[in-house]
N, C-alpha and C positions, 0 to 999 in steps of 0.2 A: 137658746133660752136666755131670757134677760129678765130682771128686775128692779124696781124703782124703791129705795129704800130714802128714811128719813133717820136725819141724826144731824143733832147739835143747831137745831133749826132751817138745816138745807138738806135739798134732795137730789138724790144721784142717780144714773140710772149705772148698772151696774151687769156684769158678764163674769164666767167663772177666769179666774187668770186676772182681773183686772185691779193694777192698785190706786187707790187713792187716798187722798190728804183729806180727813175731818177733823174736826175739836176734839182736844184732846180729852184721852178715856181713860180711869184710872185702872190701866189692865197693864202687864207685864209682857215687855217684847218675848214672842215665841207664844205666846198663849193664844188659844181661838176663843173668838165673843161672837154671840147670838146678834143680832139685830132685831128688836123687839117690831120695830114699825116698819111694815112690808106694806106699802101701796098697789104693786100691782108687781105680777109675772107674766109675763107670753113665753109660750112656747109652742114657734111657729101661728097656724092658723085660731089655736086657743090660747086665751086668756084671764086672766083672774083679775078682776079688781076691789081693791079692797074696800068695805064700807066703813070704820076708816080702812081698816087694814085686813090683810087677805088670811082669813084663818087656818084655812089650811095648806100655806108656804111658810118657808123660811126662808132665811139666805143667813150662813156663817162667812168666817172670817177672820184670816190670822195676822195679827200684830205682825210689824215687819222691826218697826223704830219708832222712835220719838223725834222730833222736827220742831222746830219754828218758822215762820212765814217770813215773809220780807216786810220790812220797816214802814208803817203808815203812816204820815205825817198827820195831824192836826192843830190848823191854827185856826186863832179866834180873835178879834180886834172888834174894839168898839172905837169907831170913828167920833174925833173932838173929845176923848176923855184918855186918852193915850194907855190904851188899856190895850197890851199885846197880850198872848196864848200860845204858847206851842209846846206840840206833847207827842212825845213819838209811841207806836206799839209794834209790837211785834207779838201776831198770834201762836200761843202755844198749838201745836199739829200734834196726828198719830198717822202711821202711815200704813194700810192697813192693806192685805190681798184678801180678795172677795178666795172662798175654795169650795164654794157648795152651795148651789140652789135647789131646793126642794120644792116642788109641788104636788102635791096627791100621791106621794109617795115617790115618783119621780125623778130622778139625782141628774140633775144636770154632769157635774164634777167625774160620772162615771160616764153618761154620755164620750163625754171630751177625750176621759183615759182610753174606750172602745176603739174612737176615733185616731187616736195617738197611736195605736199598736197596729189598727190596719196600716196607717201611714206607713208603720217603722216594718211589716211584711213586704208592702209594696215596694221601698228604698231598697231592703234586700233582697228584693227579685232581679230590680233592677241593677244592684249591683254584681248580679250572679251573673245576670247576660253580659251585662260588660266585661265580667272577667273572661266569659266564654269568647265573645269575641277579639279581645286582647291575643288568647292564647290562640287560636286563627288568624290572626293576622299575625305574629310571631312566626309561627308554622308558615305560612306561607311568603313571610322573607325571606326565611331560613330557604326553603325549594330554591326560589329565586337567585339566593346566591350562592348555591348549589352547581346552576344551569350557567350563570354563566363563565366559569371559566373552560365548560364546554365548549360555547358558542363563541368564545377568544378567540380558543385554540382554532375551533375550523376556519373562519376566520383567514388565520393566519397563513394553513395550510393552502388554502384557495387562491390566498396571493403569490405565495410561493410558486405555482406552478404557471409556465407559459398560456400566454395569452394569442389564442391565432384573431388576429385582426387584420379587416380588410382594409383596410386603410391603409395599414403599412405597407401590406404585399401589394395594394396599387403604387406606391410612391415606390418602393424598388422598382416595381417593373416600368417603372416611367423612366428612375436613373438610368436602370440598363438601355434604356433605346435613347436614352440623351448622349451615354457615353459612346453605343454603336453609331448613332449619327454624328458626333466628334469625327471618330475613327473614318470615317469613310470621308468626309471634309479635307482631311491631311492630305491623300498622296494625290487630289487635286491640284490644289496649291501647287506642288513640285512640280508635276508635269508645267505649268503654265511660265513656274522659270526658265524651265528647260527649252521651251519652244521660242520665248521671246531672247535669248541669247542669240543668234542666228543675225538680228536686225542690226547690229552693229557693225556687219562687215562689208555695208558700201561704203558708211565712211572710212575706213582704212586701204579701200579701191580707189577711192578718190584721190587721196592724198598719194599713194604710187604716181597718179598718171600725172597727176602737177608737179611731181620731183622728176 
């Protein structure tokens, strides 16, 4: 719900929560003032508008502070007669929070609170699942690191004990027939010194028969 109020000769258009700077009013910060000229209210697809103004809304509004605007300059010269002007202002403000539109009995300002407290249900549903799921995902670290000093230890056990692999038991049984065919290679050899000893004894024949 929104509406379009007049004051201090400008118009605003206006929502509950919303603040703004008008001319200044002779009202006391903390106090709530009426807005006498209500142009128009919608809320949603209906509308009111005022013929000037809409008799049966209002829109209140509470004083927040007092203000002034920023500095306006005004100069004024008249050209050939050396005639300067300059004047500065600074508009006195009020600063004002809209807290209530009424239309045909209708309160915007309780609308909004309705709407606030479902919010502030929903946040705390949500925050209740969160914590549920905090506390399950907690719980299920905790298992976690529970299991493994379990899963270490077997582990460790597993390594501990002999490994029969074929691999290895091929490459022995390969050394062993490298080292048997070694062994049988040797008393070859020997024999073949043996037999060629023998050829050395024509030349020691020889030499007899020339002495």
């Amino acid at each position: 719900m929104y509406a379009v109020i007049e004051t201090g000769g400008k118009q605003y258009r206006v929502e509950v929560g919303t603040e703004l700077e008008i001319e200044r009013l002779d009202v006391d910060n903390g106090e709530t003032v009426a807005f006498d000229r209500v142009l128009l209210i919608a809320d949603g697809e209906t509308a009111a508008i005022g013929t000037p103004v809409v008799a049966n809304g209002s829109v209140a509004g509470e004083i927040l502070r007092r203000d002034r605007g920023e500095k306006v300059i005004s100069f004024k010269y008249r050209p050939k007669a050396r005639r300067r002007v300059k004047k500065g202002h600074r508009q006195e403000l009020t600063v004002v929070r809209i807290s209530d539109i009424v239309l045909d009995g209708k309160s915007a300002a309780k609308e909004v609170a309705q709407a606030e407290q479902e919010r502030q249900t929903e946040r705390q549903r949500l925050e209740q699942a969160a914590r549920r799921q905090a506390e399950q995902d907690a719980a299920l670290a905790a298992k976690l690191a529970a299991e493994k000093p379990a899963k270490a230890e077997a582990k460790v056990d597993s390594k501990s004990e002999p490994k029969s692999d074929t691999k290895t038991t091929a490459k022995r049984s390969t050394a062993k027939a490298d080292t048997t065919e070694a062994a049988d290679k040797k008393p070859a050899a020997r024999k073949t010194t043996s037999k060629s000893a023998p050829a050395s004894k024509p030349s020691g024949a020889r030499k007899s028969n020339k002495d």
